[in-house]
N, C-alpha and C positions, 0 to 999 in steps of 0.2 A: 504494500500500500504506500502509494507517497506521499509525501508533506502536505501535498494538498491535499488529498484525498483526504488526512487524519483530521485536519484542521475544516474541512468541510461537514465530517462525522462529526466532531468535537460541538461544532456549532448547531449541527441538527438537533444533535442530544439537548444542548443548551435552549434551544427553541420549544423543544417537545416538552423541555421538564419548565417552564416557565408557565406554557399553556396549562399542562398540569395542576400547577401549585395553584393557578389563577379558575383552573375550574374547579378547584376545589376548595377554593376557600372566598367563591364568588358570592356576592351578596344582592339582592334584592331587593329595594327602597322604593316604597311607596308615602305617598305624600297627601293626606284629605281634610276636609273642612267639614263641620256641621256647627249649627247655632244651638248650642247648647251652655247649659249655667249663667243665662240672661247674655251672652257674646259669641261672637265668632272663636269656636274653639277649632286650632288646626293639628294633625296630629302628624309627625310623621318620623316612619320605624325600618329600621337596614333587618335582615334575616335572608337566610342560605335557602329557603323556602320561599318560593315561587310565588307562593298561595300571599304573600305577606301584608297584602290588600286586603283581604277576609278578618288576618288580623287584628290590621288598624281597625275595622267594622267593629271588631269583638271590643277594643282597647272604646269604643263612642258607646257601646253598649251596655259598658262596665259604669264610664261617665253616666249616662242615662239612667241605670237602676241605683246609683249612689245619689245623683242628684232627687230623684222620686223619693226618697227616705226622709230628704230633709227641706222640700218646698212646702212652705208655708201660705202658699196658695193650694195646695190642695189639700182636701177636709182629711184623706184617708192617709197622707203620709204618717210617719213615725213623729214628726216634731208638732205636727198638726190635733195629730190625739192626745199628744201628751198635756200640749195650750188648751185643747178645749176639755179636758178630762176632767170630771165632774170629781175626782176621785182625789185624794191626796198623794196615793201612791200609782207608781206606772212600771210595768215593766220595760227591763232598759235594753236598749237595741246597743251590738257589739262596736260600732263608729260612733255613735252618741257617746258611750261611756268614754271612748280616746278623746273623741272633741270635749266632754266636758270636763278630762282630765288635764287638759293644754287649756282652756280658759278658766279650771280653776289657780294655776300657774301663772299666768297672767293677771288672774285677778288678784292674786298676792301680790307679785313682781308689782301691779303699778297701784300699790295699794288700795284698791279698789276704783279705779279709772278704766278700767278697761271689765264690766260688767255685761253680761250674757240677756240679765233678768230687765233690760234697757227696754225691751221691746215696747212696751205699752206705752212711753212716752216718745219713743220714734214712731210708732204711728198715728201718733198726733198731728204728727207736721203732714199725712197722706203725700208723702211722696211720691205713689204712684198715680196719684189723680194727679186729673186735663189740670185741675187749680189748685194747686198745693198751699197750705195756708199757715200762716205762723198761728200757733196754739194761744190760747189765754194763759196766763201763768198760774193762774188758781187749776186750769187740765192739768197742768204740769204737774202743780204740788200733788193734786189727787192722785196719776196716775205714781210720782214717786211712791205712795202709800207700797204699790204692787213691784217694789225692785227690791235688791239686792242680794249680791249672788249665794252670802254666808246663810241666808236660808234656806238654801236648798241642801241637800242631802244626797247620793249617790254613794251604790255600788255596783258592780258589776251583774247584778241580779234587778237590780228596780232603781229608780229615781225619787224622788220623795220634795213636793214642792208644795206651798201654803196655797190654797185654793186662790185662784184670781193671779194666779203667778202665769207668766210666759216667758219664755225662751227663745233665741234667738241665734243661729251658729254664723249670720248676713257676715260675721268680717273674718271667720278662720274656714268658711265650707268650703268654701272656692280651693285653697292652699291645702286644706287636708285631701279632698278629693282627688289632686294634683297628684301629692305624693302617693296615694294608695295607686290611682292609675299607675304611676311608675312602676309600681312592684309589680303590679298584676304585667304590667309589660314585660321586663323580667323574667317574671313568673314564667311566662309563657314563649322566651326562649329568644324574643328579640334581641340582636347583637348592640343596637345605638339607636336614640333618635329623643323628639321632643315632642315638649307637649307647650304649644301656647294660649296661653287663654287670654292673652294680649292685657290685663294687669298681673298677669302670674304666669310662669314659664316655668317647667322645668326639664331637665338635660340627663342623658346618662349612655354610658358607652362609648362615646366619640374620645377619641386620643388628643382632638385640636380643640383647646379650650373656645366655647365661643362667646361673640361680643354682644353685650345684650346692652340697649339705647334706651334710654328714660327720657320721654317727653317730657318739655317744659308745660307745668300747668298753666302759665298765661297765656305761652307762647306755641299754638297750635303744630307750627308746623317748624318750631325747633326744641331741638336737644339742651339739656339740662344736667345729664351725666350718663356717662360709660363704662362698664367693665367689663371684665373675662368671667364664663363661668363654667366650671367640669364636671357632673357628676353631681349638681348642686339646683337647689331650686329656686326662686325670686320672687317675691308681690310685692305690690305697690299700692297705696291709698293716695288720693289726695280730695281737695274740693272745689273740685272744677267741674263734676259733672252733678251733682246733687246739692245746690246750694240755694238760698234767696238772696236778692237783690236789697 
């Protein structure tokens, strides 16, 4: 065999085993959108399976029956029966107990500034009515009578709250929901991708950290701040989109 000849083999080999490694460890990525948790939720997942679109469907699925547990517009969810439950006691749903084990934490952390049992004086102001209206102060005081969060009670078997009490998970459901999709994503064998719920994102898999952009709240159509993020997940509040004049 001659020099060329070995050097022409050499390079086939190197051809064939490249093709190889690359069909074998070729990956999949589908990319979709649905309106889902009151926004454009977009999901999108790498996987060595073909099928990987079906996937993402199951990963909007997962969103869908988490977010039905905890909308407080419909009578028959889990957070719905618990508010209108004539009963002092509730059995407790297995997400409800994490969510209310992260805003009793919080409600320590900010010693009592950041309360769950808010609800009846936020909807005072009917934020989602055509005329949202600032409340009388004397609504206010009254509905204070039905807050805070040290009276409520919780274990992993039941909830325990003073009649006239509500609940509200409006500023962690979005960021818990997040994180659990991630796992179920995981779960179910996806190599990388994200999830954006455009106030909350989160990332996992990817080796190149990515750059995630925070609108300015005055300023519609600029930037405000920038970072990296790997494997990690992000929210954002502000009051730009829920405010009175």
């Amino acid at each position: 065999m001659t020099r060329k000849e070995i050097y022409s083999l050499i390079i086939l080999i190197l051809v064939i085993s490249y093709g190889i490694v690359r069909y074998v460890t070729r990956e999949y990525t589908e990319t979709k959108s649905q309106y889902l948790l009151d926004t454009i939720v977009e999901i999108s997942a790498s996987s060595k399976d073909k099928n990987v679109g079906e996937q993402v469907d199951d990963v909007f699925a997962f969103i869908k029956q988490m977010q039905q547990k905890f909308d407080e517009w419909n009578p028959e969810s889990w957070i719905s029966l618990v508010n209108n439950s004539t009963e002092t006691s509730f059995p407790m749903d297995s997400d409800a107990y994490e969510m209310l084990m992260i805003a009793d934490s919080l409600y320590r952390f900010s010693e009592g500034g950041f309360d769950i049992t808010i609800k009846p004086v936020f909807d005072l102001w009917k934020f989602d009515a055509e005329d949202p209206v600032v409340p009388d102060s004397s609504l206010i005081k009254a509905a204070l009578v039905n807050t805070g969060f040290s009276k409520i009670k919780f274990d992993k078997d039941h909830i325990y709250k003073p009649l006239g009490m509500q609940i509200t998970f409006g500023a962690i459901a979005k960021g818990y929901i997040l994180d659990k999709s991630k796992e179920y994503m995981v779960s179910k064998g996806l190599s990388k991708g994200f999830i954006n719920c455009r106030s909350s994102m989160t990332f996992f898999g990817s080796q190149i950290p990515q750059i995630v952009y925070v609108q300015h709240p005055r300023k519609s159509d600029d930037i405000i701040a920038s970072f990296k993020l790997k494997d990690l997940s992000v929210g954002t509040s502000g009051d730009y989109q829920q405010y009175f004049e």
